[in-house]
Residue frames as qw, qx, qy, qz and C-alpha x, y, z in Angstrom:
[[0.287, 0.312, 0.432, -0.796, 77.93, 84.00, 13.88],
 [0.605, 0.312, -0.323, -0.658, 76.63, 83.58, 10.39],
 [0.402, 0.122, -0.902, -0.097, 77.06, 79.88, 10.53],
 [0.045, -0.238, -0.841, 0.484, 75.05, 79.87, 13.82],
 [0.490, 0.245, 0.254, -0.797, 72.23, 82.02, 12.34],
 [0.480, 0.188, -0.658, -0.549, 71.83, 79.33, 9.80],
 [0.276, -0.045, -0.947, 0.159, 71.62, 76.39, 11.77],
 [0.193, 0.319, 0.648, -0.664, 69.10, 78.23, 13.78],
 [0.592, 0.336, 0.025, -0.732, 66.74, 78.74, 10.66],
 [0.635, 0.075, -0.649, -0.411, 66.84, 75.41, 9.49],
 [0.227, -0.236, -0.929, 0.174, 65.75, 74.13, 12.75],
 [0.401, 0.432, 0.355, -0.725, 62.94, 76.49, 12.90],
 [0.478, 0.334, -0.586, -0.563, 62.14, 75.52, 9.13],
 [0.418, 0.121, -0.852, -0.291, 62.04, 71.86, 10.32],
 [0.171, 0.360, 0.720, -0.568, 60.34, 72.46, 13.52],
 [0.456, 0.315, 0.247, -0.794, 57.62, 74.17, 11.55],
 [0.479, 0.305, -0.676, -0.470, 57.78, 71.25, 8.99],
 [0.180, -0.036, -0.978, 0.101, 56.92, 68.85, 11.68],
 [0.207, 0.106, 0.364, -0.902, 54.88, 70.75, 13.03],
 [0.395, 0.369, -0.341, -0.769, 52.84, 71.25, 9.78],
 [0.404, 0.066, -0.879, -0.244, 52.60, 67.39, 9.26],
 [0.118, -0.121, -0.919, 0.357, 51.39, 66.90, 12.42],
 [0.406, 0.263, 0.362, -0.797, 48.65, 69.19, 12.26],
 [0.591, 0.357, -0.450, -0.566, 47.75, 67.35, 8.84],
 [0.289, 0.045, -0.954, -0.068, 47.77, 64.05, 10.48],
 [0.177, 0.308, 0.704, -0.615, 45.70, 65.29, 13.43],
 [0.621, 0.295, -0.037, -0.725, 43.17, 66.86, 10.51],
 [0.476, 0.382, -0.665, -0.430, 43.65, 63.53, 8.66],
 [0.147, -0.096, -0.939, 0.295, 42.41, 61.43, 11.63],
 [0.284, 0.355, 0.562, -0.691, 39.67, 63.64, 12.65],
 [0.374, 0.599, -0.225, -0.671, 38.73, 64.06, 8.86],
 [0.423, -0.087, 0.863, 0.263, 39.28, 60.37, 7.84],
 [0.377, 0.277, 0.884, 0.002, 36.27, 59.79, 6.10],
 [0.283, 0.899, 0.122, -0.312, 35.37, 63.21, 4.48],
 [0.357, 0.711, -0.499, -0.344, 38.86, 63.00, 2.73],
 [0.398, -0.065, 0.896, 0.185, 38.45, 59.72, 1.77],
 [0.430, 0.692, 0.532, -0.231, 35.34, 60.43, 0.30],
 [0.271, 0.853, -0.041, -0.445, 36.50, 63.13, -1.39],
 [0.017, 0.604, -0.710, -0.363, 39.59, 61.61, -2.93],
 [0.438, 0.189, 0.866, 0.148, 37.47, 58.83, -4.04],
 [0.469, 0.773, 0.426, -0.045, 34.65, 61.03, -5.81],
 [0.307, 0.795, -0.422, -0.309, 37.23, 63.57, -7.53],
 [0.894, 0.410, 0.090, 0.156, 39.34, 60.08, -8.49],
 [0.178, -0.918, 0.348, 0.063, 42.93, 61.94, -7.10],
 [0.454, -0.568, 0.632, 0.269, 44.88, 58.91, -7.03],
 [0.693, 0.276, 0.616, 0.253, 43.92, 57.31, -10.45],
 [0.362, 0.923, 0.132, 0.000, 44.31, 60.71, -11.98],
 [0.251, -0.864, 0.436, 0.030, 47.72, 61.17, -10.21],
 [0.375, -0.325, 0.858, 0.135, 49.19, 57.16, -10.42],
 [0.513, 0.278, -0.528, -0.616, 46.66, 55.85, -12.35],
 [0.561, -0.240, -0.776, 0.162, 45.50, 52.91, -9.74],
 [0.425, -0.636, 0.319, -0.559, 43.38, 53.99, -6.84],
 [0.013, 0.237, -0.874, 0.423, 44.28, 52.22, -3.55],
 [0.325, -0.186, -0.927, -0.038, 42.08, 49.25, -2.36],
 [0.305, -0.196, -0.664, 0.654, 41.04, 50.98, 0.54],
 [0.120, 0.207, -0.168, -0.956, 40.07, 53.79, -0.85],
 [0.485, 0.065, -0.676, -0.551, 37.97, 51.84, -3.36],
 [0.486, -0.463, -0.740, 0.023, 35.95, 49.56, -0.30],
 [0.004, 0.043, -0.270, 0.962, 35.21, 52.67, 1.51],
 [0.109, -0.576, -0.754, -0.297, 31.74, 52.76, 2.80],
 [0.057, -0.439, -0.277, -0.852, 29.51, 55.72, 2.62],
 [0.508, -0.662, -0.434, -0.340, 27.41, 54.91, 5.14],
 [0.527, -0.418, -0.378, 0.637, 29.58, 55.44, 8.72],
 [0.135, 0.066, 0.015, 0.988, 30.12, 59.39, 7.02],
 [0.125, -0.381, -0.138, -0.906, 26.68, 59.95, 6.79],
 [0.557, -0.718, -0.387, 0.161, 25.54, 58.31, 10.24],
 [0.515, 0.011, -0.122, 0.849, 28.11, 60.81, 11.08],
 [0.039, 0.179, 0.070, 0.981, 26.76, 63.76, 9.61],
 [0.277, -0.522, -0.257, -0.765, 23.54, 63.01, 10.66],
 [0.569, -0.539, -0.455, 0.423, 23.96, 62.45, 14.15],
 [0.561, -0.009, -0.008, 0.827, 25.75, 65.83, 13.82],
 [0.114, -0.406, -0.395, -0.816, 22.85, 67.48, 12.31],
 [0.374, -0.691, -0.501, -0.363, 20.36, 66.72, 14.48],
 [0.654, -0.655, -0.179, 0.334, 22.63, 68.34, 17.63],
 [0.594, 0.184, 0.121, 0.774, 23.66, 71.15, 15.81],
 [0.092, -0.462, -0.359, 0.805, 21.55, 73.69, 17.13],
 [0.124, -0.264, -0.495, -0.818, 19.38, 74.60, 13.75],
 [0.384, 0.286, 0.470, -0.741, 15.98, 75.62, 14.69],
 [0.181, 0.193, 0.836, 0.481, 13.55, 73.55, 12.55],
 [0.517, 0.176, -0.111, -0.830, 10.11, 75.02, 11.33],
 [0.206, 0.459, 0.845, -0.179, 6.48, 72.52, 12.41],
 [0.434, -0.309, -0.493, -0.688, 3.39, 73.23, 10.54],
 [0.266, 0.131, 0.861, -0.413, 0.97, 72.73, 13.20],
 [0.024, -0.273, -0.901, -0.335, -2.23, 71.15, 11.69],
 [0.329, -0.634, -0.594, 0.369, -4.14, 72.98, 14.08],
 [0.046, -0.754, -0.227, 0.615, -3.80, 76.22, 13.77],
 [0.664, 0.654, 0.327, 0.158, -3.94, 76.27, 9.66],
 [0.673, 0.570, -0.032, 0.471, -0.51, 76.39, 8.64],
 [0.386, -0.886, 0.213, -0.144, 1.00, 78.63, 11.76],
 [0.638, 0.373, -0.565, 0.366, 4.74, 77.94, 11.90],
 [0.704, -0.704, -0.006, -0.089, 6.23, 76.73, 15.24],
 [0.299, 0.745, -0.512, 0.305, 9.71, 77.42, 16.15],
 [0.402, -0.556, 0.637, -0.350, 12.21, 75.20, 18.50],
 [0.179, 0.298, -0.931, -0.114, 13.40, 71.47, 18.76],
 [0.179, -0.329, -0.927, -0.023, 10.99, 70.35, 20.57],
 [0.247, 0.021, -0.146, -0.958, 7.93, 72.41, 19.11],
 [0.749, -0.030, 0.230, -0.620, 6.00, 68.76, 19.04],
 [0.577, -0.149, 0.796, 0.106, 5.78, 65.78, 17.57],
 [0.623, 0.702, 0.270, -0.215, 4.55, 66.40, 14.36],
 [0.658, -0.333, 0.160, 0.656, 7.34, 66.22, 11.53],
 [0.074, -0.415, 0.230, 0.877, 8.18, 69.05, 9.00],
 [0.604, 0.300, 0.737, -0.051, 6.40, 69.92, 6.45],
 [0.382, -0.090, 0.552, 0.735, 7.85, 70.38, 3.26],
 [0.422, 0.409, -0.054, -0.808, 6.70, 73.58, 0.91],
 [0.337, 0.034, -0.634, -0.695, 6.07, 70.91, -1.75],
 [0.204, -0.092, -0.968, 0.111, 3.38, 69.00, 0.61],
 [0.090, 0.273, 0.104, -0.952, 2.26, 72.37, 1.35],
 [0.277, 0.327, -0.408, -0.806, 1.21, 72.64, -2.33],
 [0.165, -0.031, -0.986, -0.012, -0.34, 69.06, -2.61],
 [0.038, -0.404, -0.739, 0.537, -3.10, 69.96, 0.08],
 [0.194, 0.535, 0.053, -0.821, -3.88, 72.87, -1.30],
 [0.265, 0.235, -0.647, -0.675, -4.80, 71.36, -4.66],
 [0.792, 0.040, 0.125, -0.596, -8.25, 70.19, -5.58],
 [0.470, -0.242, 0.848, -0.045, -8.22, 66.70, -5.51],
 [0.597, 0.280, -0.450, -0.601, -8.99, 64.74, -8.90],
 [0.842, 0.013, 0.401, -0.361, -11.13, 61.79, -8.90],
 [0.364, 0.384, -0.716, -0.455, -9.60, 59.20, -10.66],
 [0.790, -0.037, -0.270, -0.549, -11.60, 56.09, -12.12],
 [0.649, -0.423, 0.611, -0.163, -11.45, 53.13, -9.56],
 [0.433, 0.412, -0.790, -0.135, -9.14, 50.31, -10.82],
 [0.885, -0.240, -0.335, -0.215, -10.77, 46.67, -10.79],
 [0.570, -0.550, 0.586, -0.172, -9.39, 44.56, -8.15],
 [0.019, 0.341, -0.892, -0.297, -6.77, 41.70, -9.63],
 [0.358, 0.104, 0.845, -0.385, -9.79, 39.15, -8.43],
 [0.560, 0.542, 0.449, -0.436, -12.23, 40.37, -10.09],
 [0.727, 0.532, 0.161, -0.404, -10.79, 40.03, -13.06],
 [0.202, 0.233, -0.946, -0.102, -9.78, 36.35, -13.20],
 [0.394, 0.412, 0.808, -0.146, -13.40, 35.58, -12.78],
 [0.584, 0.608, 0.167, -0.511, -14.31, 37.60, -15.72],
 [0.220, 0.568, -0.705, -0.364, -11.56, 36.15, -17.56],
 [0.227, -0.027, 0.972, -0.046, -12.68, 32.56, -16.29],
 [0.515, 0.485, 0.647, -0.285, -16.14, 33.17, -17.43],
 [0.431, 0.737, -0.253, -0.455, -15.03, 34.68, -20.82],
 [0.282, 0.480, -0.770, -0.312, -13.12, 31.81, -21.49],
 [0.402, 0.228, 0.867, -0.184, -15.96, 29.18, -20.27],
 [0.554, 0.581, 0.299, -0.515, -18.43, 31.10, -22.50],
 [0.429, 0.651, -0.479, -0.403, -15.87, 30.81, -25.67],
 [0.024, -0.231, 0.970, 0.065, -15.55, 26.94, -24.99],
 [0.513, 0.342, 0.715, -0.330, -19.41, 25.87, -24.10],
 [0.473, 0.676, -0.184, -0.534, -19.58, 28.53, -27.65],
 [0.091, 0.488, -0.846, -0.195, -16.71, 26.12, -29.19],
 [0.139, 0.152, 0.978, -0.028, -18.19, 22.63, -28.23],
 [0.472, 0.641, 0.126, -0.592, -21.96, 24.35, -29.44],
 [0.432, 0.682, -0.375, -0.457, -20.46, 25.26, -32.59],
 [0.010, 0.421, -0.889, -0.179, -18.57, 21.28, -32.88],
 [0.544, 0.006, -0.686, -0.484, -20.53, 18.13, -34.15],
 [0.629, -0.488, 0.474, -0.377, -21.93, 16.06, -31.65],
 [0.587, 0.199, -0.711, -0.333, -20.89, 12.55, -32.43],
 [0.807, -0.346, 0.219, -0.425, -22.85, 9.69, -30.85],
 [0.030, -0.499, 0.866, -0.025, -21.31, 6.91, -29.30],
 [0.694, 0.055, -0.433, -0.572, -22.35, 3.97, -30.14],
 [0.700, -0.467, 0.435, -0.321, -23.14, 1.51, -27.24],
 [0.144, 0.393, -0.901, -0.117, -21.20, -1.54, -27.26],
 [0.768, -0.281, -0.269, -0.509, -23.64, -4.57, -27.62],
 [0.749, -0.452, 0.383, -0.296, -23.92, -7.05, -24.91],
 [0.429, 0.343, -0.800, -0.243, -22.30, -10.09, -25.26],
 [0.821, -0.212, -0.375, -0.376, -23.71, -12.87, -25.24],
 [0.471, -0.589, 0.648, -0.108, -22.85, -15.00, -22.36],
 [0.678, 0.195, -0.678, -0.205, -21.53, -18.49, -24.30],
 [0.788, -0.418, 0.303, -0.334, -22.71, -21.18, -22.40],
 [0.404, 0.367, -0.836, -0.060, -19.63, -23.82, -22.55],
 [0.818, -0.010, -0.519, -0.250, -20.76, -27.35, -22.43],
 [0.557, -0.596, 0.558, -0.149, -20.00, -29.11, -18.93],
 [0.431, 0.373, -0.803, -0.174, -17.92, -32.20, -20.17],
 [0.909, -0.220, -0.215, -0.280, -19.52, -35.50, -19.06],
 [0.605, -0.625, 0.468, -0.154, -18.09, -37.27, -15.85],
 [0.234, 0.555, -0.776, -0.186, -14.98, -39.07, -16.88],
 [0.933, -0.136, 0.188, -0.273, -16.36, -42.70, -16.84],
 [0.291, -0.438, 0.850, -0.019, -14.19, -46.12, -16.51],
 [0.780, -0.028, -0.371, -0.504, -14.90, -49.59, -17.66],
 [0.472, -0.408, 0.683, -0.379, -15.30, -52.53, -15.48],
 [0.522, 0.133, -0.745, -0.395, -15.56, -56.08, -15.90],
 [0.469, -0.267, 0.631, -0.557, -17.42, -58.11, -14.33],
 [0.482, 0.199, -0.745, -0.417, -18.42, -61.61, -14.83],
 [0.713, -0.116, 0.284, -0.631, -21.13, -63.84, -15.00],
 [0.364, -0.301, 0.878, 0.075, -21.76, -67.36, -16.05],
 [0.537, 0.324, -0.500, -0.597, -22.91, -69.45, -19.47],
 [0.520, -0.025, 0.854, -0.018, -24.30, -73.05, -19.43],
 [0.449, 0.491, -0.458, -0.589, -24.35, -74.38, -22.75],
 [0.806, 0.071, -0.356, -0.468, -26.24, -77.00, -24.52],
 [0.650, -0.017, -0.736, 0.186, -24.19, -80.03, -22.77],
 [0.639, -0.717, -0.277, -0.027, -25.06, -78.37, -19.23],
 [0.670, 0.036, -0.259, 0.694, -21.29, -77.42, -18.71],
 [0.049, -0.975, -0.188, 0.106, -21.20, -74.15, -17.07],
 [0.700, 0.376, 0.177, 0.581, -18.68, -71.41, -18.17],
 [0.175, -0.660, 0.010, 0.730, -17.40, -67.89, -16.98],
 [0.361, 0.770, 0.375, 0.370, -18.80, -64.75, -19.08],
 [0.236, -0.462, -0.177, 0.836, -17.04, -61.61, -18.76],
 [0.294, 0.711, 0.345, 0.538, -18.58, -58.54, -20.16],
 [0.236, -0.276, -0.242, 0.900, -17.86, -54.93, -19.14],
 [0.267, -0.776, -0.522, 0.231, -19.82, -51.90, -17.90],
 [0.302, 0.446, -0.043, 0.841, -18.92, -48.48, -18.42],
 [0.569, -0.617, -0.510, 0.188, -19.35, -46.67, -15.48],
 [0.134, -0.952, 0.115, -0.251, -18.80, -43.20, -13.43],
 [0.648, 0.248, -0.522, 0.496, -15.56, -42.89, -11.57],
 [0.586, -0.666, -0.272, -0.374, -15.59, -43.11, -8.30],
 [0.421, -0.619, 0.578, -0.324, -13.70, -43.27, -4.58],
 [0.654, -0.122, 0.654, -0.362, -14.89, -47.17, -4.42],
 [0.576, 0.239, -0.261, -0.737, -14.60, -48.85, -7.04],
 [0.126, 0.050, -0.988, 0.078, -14.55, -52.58, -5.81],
 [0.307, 0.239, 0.711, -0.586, -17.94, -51.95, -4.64],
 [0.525, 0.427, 0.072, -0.733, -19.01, -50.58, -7.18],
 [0.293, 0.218, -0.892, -0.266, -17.95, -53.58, -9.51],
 [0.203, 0.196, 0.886, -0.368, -19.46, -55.94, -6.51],
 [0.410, 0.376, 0.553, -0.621, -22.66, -54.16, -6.44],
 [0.588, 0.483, -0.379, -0.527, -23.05, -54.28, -10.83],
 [0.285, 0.093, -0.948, 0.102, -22.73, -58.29, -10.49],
 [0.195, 0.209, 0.862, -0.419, -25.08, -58.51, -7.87],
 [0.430, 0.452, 0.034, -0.781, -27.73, -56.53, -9.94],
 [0.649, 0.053, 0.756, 0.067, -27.22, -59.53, -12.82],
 [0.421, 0.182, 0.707, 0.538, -27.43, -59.38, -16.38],
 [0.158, 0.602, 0.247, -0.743, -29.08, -56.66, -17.96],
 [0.557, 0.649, -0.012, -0.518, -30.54, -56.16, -21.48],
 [0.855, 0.357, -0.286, -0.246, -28.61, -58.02, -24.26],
 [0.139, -0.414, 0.845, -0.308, -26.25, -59.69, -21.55],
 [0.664, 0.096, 0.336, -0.661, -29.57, -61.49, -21.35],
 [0.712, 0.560, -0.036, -0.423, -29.84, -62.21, -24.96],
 [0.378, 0.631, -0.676, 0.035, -26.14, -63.59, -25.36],
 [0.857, -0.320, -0.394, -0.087, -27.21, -66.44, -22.28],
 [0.271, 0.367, -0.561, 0.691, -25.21, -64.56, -19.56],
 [0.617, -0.651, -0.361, -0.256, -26.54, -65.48, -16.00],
 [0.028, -0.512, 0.605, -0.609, -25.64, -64.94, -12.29],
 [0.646, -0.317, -0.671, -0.175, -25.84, -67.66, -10.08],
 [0.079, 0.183, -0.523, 0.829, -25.48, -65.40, -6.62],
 [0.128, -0.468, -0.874, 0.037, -28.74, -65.89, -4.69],
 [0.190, -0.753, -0.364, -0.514, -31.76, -63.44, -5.05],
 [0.373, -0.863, -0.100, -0.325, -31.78, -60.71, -2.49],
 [0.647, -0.143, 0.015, 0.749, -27.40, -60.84, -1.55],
 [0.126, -0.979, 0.119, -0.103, -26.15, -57.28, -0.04],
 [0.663, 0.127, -0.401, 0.619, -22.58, -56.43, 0.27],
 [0.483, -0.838, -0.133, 0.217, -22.44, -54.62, 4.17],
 [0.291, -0.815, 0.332, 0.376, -18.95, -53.76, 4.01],
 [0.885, 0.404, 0.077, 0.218, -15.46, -54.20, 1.59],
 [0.302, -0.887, 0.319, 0.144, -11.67, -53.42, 2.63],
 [0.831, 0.434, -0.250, 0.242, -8.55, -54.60, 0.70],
 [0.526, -0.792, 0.303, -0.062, -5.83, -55.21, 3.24],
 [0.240, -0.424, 0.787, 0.378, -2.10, -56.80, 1.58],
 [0.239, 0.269, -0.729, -0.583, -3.84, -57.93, -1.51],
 [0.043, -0.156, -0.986, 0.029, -6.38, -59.44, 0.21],
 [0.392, -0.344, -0.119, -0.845, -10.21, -57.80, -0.39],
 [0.083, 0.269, 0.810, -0.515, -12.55, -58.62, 2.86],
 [0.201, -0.210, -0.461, -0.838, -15.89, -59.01, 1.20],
 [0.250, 0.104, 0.729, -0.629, -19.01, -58.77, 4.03],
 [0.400, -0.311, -0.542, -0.670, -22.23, -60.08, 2.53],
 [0.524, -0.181, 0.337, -0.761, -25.67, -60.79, 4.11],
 [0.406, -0.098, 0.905, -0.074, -26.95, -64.22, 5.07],
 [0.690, 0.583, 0.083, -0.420, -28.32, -64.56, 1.72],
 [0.504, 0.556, -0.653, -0.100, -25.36, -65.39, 0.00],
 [0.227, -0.362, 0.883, -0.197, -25.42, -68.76, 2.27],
 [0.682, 0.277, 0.669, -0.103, -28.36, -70.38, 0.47],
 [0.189, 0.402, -0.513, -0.735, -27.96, -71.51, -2.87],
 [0.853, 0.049, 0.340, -0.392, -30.97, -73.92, -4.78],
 [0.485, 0.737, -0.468, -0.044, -28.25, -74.71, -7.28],
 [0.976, -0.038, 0.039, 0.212, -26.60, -77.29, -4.84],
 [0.761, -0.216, 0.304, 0.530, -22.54, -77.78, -4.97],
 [0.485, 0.415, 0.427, 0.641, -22.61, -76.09, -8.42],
 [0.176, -0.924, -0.287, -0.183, -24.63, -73.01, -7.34],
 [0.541, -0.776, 0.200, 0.256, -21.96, -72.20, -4.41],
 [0.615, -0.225, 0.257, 0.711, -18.93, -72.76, -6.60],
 [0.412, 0.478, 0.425, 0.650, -20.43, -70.40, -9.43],
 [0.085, -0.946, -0.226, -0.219, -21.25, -67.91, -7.20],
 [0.703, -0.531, 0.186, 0.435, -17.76, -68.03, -5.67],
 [0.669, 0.245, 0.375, 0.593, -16.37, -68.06, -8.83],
 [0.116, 0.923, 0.295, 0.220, -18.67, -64.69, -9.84],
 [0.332, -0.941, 0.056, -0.019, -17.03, -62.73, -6.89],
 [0.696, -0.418, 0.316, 0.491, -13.14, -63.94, -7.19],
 [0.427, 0.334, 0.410, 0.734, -12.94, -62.94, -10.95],
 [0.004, 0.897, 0.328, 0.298, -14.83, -59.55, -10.46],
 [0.524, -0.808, -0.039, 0.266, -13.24, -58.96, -7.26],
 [0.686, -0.371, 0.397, 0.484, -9.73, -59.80, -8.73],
 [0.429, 0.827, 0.237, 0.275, -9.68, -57.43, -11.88],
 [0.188, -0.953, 0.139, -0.193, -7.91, -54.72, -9.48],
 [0.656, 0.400, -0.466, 0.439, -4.21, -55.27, -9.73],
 [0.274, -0.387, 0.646, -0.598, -4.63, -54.68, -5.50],
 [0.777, -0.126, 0.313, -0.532, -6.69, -57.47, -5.10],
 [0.181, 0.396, -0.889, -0.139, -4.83, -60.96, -5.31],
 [0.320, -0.338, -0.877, 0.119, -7.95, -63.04, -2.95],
 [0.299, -0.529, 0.054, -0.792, -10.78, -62.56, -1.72],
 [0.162, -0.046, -0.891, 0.422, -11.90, -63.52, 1.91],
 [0.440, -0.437, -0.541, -0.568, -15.66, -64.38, 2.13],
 [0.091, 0.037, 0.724, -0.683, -17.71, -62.97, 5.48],
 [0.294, -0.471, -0.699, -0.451, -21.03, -63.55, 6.14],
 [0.414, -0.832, -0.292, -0.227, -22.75, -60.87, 8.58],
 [0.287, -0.834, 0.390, -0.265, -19.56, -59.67, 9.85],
 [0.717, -0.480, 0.493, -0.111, -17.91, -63.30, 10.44],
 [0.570, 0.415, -0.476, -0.525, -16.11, -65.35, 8.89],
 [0.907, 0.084, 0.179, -0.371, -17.27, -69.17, 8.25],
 [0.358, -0.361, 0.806, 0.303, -15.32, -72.29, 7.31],
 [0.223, 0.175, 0.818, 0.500, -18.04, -73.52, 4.83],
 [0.283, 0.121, -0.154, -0.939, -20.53, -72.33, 2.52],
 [0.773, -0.060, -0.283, -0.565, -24.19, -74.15, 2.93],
 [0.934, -0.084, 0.244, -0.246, -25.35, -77.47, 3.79],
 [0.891, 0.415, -0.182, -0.004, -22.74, -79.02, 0.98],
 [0.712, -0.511, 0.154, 0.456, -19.43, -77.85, 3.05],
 [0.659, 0.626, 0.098, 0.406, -18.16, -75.62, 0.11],
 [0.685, -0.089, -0.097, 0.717, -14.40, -74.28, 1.57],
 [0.166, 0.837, 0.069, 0.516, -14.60, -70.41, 2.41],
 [0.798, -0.501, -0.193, 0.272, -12.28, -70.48, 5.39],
 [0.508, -0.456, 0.128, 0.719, -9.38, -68.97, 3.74],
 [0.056, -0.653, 0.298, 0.694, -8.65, -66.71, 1.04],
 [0.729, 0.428, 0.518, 0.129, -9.75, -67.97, -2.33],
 [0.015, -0.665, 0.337, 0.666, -8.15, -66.75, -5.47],
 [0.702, 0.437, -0.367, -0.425, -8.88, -67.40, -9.67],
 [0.387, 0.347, -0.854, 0.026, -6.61, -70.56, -8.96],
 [0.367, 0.020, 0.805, -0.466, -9.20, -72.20, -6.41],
 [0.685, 0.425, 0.358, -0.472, -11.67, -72.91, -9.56]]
């Protein structure tokens, strides 16, 4: 009998031990966050082990007190309204209006004489007095510095550079000498002259023109007849095609006249390392002889035909 009242108080002992836990888990679920809180702010387990628990330590504060204050405001307190309206009259009940509480120290606030205090510039206005305080201490600054004048740079002259004279050539051209026994004789003398596009003509046409100042003096003549034009002049395989005007078919000179004026135009002509012969026209055509005498201008003539 004694062995059976024992057994029967240590399973009432451990029924009321389970019991006991369970009601401490059910308070420890419904209570999570209020003793969490707490056993963080008193610091239980780092006082007890000396390491609080992770969990513990990323607790957040805020879920407890949406908590509490969802709680509050459906807890049945009766707040106190100031109504504005009826100077300071208290109104009782949740919904008393829309106006919210007002707090004894806001109370006190109203009720105090208001002091004037001294209006405070505006940021604006003064960074334009600062900009004009520091223009006036620079225009003051540059004032107060020397003035130094620049001195203008003089003009320069423009230099007038020299144009260089057109590159000029010399030419030869050649005339004829008859000397004391009557022999006649090729003169050459040269001609300094512009450069030019043409210059076979331009040779021609200094020949026809004839002797000229101490060419004169030295007994250089031309025996080409007065008032001879060259029309045209082309140089075609070494051969120059010279067109005169039917002038150059009378000579008063006779036999002699016609070769020396041949002669004139084959050496002048033939100076120009392009020009091996020349082939005499007369008005565009060419002629088998030259004058009344029958002098040979059919073909090509060259320094070796005289």
């Amino acid at each position: 009998m004694a062995k059976n009242g024992k057994k029967n108080q240590t399973g009432i002992a451990l029924a009321c031990w389970i019991l006991g836990l369970l009601i401490l888990i059910i308070v420890f679920f419904v209570k999570q966050e209020e003793i969490v809180n707490n056993l963080k702010t008193t610091q239980f387990f780092e006082r007890i082990f000396g390491v609080t628990p992770e969990f513990i330590k990323n607790f957040d504060e805020t879920s407890l007190e949406k908590k509490n204050s969802d709680s509050k405001s459906d807890d049945g307190i009766i707040q106190l309204f100031v109504s504005p309206e009826n100077n300071g009259s208290v109104e009782s009940g949740k919904n008393a209006g829309s106006e919210k509480p007002v707090s004894n120290s806001a109370a006190k606030t109203e009720n105090k004489p208001k002091t004037t205090e001294p209006e405070k510039e505006s940021p604006v206005e003064n960074k334009e007095t600062n900009k004009k305080t520091n223009n006036e201490t620079k225009s003051s600054e540059v004032a107060s510095k020397p003035v130094v004048e620049q001195k203008e740079n003089p003009v320069q002259e423009k230099k007038t550079v020299p144009v260089p004279p057109a590159s000029k050539v010399t030419r030869r051209i050649y005339f004829v000498f008859i000397g004391e026994d009557g022999v006649l004789s090729r003169k050459m003398v040269t001609r300094e002259v512009e450069k030019n596009n043409s210059p076979l003509v331009t040779s021609i046409n200094l020949l026809l023109e004839g002797p000229q100042g101490t060419e004169v003096s030295k007994g250089c003549k031309s025996l080409i007849p007065n008032g001879t034009k060259l029309k045209s002049a082309s140089v075609r395989d070494g051969v120059a095609y010279l067109n005169f005007n039917e002038d150059f078919e009378f000579n008063p000179l006779g036999v002699d006249g016609y070769l020396g004026q041949l002669m004139q135009v084959v050496y002048t002509a033939t100076e120009f390392s392009t020009v091996n012969c020349v082939q005499f026209l007369i008005e565009g055509e060419k002629k088998e002889y030259l004058g009344s005498e029958g002098v040979w201008i059919g073909s090509p003539l060259s320094r070796g035909s005289f």
